[in-house]
C-alpha positions in Angstrom: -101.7 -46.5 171.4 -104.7 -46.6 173.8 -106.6 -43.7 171.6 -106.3 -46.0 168.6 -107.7 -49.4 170.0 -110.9 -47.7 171.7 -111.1 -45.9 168.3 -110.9 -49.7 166.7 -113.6 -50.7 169.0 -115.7 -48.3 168.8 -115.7 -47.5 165.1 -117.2 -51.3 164.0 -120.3 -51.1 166.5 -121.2 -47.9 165.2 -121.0 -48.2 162.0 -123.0 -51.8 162.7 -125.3 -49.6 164.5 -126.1 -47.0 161.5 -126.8 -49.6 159.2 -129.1 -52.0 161.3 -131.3 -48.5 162.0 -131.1 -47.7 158.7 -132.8 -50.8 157.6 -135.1 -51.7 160.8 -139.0 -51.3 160.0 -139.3 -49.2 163.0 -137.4 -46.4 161.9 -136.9 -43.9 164.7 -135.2 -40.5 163.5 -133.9 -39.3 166.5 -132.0 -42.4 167.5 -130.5 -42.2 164.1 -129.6 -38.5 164.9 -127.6 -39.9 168.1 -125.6 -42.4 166.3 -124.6 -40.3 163.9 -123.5 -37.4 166.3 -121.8 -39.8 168.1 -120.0 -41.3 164.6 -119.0 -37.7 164.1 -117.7 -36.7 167.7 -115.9 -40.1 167.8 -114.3 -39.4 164.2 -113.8 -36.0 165.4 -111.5 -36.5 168.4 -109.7 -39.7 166.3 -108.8 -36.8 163.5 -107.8 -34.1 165.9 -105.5 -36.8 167.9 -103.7 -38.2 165.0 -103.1 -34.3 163.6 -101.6 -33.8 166.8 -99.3 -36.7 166.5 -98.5 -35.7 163.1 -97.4 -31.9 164.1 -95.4 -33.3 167.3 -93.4 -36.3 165.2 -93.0 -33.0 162.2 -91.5 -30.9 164.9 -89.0 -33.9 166.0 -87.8 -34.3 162.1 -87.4 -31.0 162.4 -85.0 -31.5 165.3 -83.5 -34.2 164.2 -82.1 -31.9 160.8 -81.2 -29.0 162.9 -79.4 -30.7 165.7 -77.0 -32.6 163.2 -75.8 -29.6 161.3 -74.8 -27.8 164.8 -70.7 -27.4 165.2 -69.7 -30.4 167.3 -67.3 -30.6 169.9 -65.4 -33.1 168.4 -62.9 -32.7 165.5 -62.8 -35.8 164.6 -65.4 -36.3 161.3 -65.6 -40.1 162.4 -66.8 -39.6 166.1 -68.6 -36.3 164.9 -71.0 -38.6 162.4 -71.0 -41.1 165.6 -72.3 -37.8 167.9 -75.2 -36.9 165.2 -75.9 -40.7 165.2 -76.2 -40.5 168.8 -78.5 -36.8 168.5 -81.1 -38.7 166.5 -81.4 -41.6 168.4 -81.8 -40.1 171.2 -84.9 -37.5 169.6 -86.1 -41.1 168.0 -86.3 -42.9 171.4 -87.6 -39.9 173.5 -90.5 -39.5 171.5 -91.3 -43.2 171.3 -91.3 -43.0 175.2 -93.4 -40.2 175.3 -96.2 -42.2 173.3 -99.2 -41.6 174.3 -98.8 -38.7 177.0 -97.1 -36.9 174.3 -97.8 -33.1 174.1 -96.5 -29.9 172.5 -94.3 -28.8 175.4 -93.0 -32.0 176.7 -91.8 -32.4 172.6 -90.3 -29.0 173.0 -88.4 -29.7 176.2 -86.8 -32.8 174.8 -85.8 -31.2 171.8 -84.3 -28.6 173.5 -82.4 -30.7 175.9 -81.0 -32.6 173.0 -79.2 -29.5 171.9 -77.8 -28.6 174.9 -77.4 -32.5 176.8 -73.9 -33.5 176.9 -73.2 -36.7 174.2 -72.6 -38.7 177.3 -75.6 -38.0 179.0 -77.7 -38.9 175.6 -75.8 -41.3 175.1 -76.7 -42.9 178.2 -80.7 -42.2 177.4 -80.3 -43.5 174.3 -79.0 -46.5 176.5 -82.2 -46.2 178.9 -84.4 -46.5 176.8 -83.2 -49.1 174.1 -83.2 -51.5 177.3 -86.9 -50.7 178.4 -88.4 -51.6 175.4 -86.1 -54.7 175.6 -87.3 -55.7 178.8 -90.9 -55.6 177.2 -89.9 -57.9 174.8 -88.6 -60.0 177.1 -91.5 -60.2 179.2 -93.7 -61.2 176.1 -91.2 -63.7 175.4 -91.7 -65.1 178.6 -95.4 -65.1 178.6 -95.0 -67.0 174.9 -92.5 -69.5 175.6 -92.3 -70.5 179.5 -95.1 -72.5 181.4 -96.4 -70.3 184.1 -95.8 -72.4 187.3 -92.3 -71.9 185.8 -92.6 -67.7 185.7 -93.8 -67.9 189.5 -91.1 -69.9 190.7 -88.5 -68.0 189.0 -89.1 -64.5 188.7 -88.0 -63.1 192.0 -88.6 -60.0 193.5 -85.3 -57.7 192.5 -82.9 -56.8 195.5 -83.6 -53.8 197.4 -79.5 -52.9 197.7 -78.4 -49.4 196.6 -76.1 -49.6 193.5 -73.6 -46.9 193.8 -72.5 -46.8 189.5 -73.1 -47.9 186.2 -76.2 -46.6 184.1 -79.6 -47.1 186.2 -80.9 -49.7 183.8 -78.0 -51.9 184.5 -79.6 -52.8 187.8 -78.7 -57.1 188.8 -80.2 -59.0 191.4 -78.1 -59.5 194.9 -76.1 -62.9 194.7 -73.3 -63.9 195.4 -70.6 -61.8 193.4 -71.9 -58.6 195.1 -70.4 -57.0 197.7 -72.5 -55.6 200.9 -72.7 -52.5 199.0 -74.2 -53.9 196.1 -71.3 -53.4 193.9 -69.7 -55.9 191.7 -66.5 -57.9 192.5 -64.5 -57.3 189.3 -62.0 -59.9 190.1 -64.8 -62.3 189.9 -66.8 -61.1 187.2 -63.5 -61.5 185.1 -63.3 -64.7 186.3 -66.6 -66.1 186.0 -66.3 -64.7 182.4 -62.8 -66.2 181.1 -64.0 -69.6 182.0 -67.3 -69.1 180.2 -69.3 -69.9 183.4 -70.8 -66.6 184.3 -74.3 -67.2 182.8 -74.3 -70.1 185.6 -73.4 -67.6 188.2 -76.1 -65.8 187.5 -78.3 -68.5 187.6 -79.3 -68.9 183.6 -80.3 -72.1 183.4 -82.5 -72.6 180.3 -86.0 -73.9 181.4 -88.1 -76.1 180.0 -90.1 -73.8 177.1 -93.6 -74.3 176.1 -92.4 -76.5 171.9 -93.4 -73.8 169.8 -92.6 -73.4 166.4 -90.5 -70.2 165.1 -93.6 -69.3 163.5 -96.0 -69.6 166.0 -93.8 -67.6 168.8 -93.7 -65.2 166.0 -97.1 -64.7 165.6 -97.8 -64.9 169.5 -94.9 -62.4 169.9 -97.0 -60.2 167.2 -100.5 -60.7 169.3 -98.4 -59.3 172.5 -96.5 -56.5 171.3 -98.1 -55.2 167.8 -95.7 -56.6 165.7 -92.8 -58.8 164.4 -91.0 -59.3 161.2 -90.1 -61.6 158.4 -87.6 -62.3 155.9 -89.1 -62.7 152.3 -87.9 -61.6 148.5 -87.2 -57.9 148.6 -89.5 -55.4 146.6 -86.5 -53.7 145.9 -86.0 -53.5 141.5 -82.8 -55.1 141.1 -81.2 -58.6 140.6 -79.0 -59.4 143.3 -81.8 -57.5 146.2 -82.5 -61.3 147.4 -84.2 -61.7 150.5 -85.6 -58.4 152.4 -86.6 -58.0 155.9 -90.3 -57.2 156.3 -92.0 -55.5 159.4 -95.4 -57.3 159.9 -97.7 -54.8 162.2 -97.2 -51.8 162.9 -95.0 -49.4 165.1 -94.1 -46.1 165.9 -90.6 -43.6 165.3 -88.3 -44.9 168.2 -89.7 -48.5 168.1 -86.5 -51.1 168.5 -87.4 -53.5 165.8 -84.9 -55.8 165.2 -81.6 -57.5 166.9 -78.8 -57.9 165.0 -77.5 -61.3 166.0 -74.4 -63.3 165.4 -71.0 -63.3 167.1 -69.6 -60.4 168.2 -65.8 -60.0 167.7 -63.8 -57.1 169.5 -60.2 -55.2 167.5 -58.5 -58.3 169.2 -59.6 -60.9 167.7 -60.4 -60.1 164.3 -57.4 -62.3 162.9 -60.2 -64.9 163.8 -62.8 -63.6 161.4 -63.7 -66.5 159.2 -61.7 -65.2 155.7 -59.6 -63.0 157.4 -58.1 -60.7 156.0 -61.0 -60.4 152.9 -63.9 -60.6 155.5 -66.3 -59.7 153.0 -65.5 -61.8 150.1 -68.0 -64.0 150.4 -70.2 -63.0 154.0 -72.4 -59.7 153.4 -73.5 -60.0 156.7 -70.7 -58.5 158.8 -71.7 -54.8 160.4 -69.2 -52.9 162.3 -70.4 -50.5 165.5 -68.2 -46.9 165.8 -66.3 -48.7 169.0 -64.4 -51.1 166.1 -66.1 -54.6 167.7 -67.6 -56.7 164.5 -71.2 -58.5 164.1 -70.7 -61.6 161.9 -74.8 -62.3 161.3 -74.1 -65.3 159.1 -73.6 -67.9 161.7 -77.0 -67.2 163.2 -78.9 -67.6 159.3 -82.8 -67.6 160.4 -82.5 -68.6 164.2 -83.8 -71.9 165.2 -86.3 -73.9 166.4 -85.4 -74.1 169.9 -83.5 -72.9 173.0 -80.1 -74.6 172.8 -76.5 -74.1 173.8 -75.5 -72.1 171.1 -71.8 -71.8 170.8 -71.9 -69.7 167.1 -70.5 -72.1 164.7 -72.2 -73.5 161.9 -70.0 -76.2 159.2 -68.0 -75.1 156.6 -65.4 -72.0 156.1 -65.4 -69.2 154.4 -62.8 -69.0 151.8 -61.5 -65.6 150.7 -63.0 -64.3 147.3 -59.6 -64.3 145.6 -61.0 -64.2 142.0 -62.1 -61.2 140.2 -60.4 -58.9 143.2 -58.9 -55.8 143.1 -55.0 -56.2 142.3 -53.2 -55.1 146.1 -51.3 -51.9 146.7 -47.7 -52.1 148.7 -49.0 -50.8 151.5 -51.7 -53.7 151.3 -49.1 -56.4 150.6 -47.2 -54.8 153.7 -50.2 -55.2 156.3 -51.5 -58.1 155.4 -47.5 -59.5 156.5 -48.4 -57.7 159.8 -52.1 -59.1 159.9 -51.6 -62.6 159.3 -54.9 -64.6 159.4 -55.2 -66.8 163.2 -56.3 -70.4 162.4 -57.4 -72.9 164.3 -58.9 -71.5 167.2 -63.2 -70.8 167.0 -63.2 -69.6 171.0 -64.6 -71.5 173.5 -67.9 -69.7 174.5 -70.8 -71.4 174.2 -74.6 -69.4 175.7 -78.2 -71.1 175.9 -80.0 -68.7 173.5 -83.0 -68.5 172.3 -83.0 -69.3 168.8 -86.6 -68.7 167.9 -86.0 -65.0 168.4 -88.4 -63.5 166.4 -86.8 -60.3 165.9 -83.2 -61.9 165.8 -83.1 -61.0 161.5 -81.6 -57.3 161.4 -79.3 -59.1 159.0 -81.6 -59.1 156.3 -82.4 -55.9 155.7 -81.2 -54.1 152.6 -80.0 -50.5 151.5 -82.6 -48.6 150.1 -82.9 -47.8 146.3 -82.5 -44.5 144.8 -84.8 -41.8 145.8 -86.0 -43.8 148.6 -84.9 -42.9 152.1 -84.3 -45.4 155.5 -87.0 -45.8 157.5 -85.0 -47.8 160.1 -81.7 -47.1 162.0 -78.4 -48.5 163.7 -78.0 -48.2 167.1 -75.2 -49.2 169.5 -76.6 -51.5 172.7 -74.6 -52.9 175.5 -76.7 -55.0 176.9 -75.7 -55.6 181.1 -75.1 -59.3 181.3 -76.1 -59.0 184.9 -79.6 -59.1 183.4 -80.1 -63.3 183.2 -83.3 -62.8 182.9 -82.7 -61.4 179.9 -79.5 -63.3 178.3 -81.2 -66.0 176.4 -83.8 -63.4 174.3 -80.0 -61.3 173.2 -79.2 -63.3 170.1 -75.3 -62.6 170.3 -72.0 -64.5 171.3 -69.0 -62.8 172.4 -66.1 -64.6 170.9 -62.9 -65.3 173.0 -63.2 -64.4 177.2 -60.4 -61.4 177.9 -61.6 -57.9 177.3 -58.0 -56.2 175.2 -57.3 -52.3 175.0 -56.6 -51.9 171.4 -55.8 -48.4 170.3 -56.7 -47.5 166.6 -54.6 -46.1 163.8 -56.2 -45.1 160.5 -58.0 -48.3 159.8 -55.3 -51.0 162.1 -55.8 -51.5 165.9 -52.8 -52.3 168.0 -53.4 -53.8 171.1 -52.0 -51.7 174.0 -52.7 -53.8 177.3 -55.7 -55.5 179.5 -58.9 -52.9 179.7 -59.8 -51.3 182.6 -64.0 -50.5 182.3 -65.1 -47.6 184.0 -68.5 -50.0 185.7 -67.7 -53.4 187.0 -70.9 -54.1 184.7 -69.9 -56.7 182.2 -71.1 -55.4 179.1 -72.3 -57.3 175.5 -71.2 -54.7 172.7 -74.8 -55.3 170.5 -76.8 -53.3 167.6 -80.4 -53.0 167.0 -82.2 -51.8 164.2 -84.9 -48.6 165.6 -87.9 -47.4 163.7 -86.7 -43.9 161.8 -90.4 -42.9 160.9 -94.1 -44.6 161.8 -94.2 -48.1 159.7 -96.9 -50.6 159.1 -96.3 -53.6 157.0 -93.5 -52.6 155.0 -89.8 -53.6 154.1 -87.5 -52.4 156.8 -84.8 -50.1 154.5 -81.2 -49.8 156.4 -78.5 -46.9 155.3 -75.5 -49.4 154.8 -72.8 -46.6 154.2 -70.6 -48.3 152.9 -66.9 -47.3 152.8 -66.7 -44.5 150.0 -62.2 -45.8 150.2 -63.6 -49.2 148.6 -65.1 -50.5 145.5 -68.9 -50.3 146.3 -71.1 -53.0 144.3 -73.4 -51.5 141.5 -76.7 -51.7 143.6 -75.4 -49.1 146.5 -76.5 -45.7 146.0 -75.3 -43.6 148.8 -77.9 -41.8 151.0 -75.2 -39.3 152.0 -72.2 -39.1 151.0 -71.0 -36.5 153.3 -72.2 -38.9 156.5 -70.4 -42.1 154.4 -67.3 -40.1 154.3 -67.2 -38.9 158.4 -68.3 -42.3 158.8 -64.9 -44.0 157.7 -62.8 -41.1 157.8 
């Protein structure tokens, strides 16, 4: 906030100021008598500034716990928890864009249009504005990693061509797979895509990068935008806690804070998850978005030290945690005939990533302990791979190319034909961990809900156990 650094700068010089007339043989009383009015109107305004960002982020909370309990549209308890999900991201994400030209009646209006906004309409704010803050971050990155002769020559002015759909952040550049309109050829996007090649259509080269450590882009990324995280041994009280993910700086409610990286596997191809059908056994770092596709974060461990062709696969399987399970049910024995594990094939997409992604360790954070709440939360991003700009800063890997209608039923999918998208957009089906509450140097805290249907481990004490429920109903 602009408020806060002039107070920073101004607060040291005048405190410097008192003392050094305090202690002066020439003691004059009246410029004394100046200093210190100023000191107090200074101290004043900083007070009456942060009350006011106090009462507008209270009125928000209060928001966010009306709006969820309102009768939804939707019978459904699983995409009712996904619309309240949706309700407070959106009031989250507002408010963070509001930042510094926030007032009382601007709050108001937001709030109010949340409760009457359509879920597809917040949904695509929520959208909006998960992709700004993005693009900021990719911009720093830029500054941090490429030499600037490098930034000249490359970053070219964006094409003045009217795009007739999609969501407005989802904006490309004109080349060569647009029509005269603008739009997108579908035909060849799906092309460009099966064959792994569409990154080169777009012109994502990886450049030459400035050889920074992961550390030192992390601490330049912190200089930049405020702040960053780490992974370090959780504060958490309990034996198997392990490594926690730590925010380093400070940030505001609605900040994005993290990516959750790794490869990201659609209803068709889970058969392919490494330990298939008992995912979890031995990999606690698989996360699930309300649209069915799968995050598998292990892969991806810390990041890297480099910008590489990253194609997701590290040595070694994992082997199903057959000892010490639950004994199966029939109806267990009888889909696991229907669902039997894919071997053989690891995909053949391969991306030039960043690996020295800074905030590329959502995958670290842990559930909170009892009595204390998140302070972070999940939220769904598609990032528009039309953005090559952007691609190498999005620490995820689709695996397989074609993009399957699967229809769900209870907790199966069935596949039921080729997709057909509503935007000739190609989309990457992402999360990202956003700020629930202002933080500053803390451990980032994430609800896991875990499925209330399963044996939950010792250490998981629900938040809710209403919103666990809806959630995997």
């Amino acid at each position: 906030m602009i408020w806060l650094l002039c107070w920073l700068q101004f607060q040291v010089p005048v405190a410097a100021s008192l003392r050094e007339l305090q202690f002066q043989e020439l003691f004059q009383p009246r410029k004394l008598h100046v200093a210190l009015k100023a000191h107090f109107v200074l101290s004043s305004s900083v007070s009456f500034i942060q009350s006011k960002m106090a009462l507008l982020f209270q009125k928000f909370q209060e928001g966010v716990r009306t709006l969820v309990k309102r009768p939804a549209f939707s019978r459904d308890p699983r995409q009712l928890q996904f619309e309240a999900d949706i309700n407070r991201l959106f009031l989250y994400l507002s408010y963070n864009r509001l930042g510094k030209n926030a007032d009382e009646a601007r709050a108001e209006e937001i709030i109010e249009m949340a409760g009457k906004a359509s879920f597809a309409d917040q949904q695509m704010q929520v959208q909006e504005n998960v992709h700004s803050q993005i693009k900021t971050f990719c911009t720093f990155m830029d500054e941090i990693l490429l030499p600037k002769e490098k930034m000249v020559n490359e970053h070219e002015p964006e094409s003045t061509v009217p795009h007739r759909s999609g969501l407005s952040f989802a904006v490309g550049r004109s080349n060569p797979v647009q029509n005269e309109l603008g739009e997108f050829d579908p035909h060849l996007l799906s092309f460009l895509h099966t064959y792994a090649i569409l990154p080169l259509a777009f012109g994502a080269a990886a450049p030459k990068t400035i050889p920074l450590s992961r550390a030192e882009v992390s601490q330049n990324l912190k200089n930049q935008l405020g702040y960053t995280v780490n992974v370090k041994p959780s504060q958490i009280p309990h034996k198997d806690a392990g490594q926690g993910l730590f925010l380093d700086g400070t940030v505001d409610v609605g900040a994005v804070v993290a990516f959750y990286p790794g490869i990201v596997y659609s209803p068709a191809y889970y058969r392919y998850i490494p330990g298939y059908p008992k995912v979890d056994a031995l990999n606690p770092y698989l996360i699930t978005r309300y649209d069915g596709n799968v995050i598998n974060g292990q892969p991806w461990d810390c990041g890297g030290d480099n910008r590489e062709l990253w194609n997701g696969w590290k040595s070694g399987e994992i082997k199903p945690d057959v000892k010490g399970a639950e004994p199966e049910r029939g109806s267990e024995r009888f889909w696991k005939l229907l669902s039997k594990p894919l071997e053989g094939y690891k995909g053949d997409n391969a991306e030039v990533i960043e690996r020295r992604n800074p905030l590329a360790l959502a995958h670290f954070a842990n559930h909170p302990p009892k009595g204390v709440q998140p302070n972070v939360m999940i939220c769904p991003y598609d990032f528009p791979l039309t953005e090559s700009d952007m691609r190498v800063y999005v620490p995820n890997l689709l695996f397989g190319n074609a993009e399957v209608n699967m229809r769900r039923f209870g907790s199966f999918w069935f596949k039921g034909g080729s997709k057909i998208s509503g935007s000739h957009v190609p989309l990457l089906k992402t999360l990202v961990l956003v700020a629930t509450r202002p933080l500053q140097d803390e451990e980032l805290l994430l609800n896991y809900r875990l499925s209330n249907t399963k044996r939950r481990p010792e250490w998981y004490i629900p938040v809710d156990e209403e919103e666990d429920r809806r959630r995997w109903s």
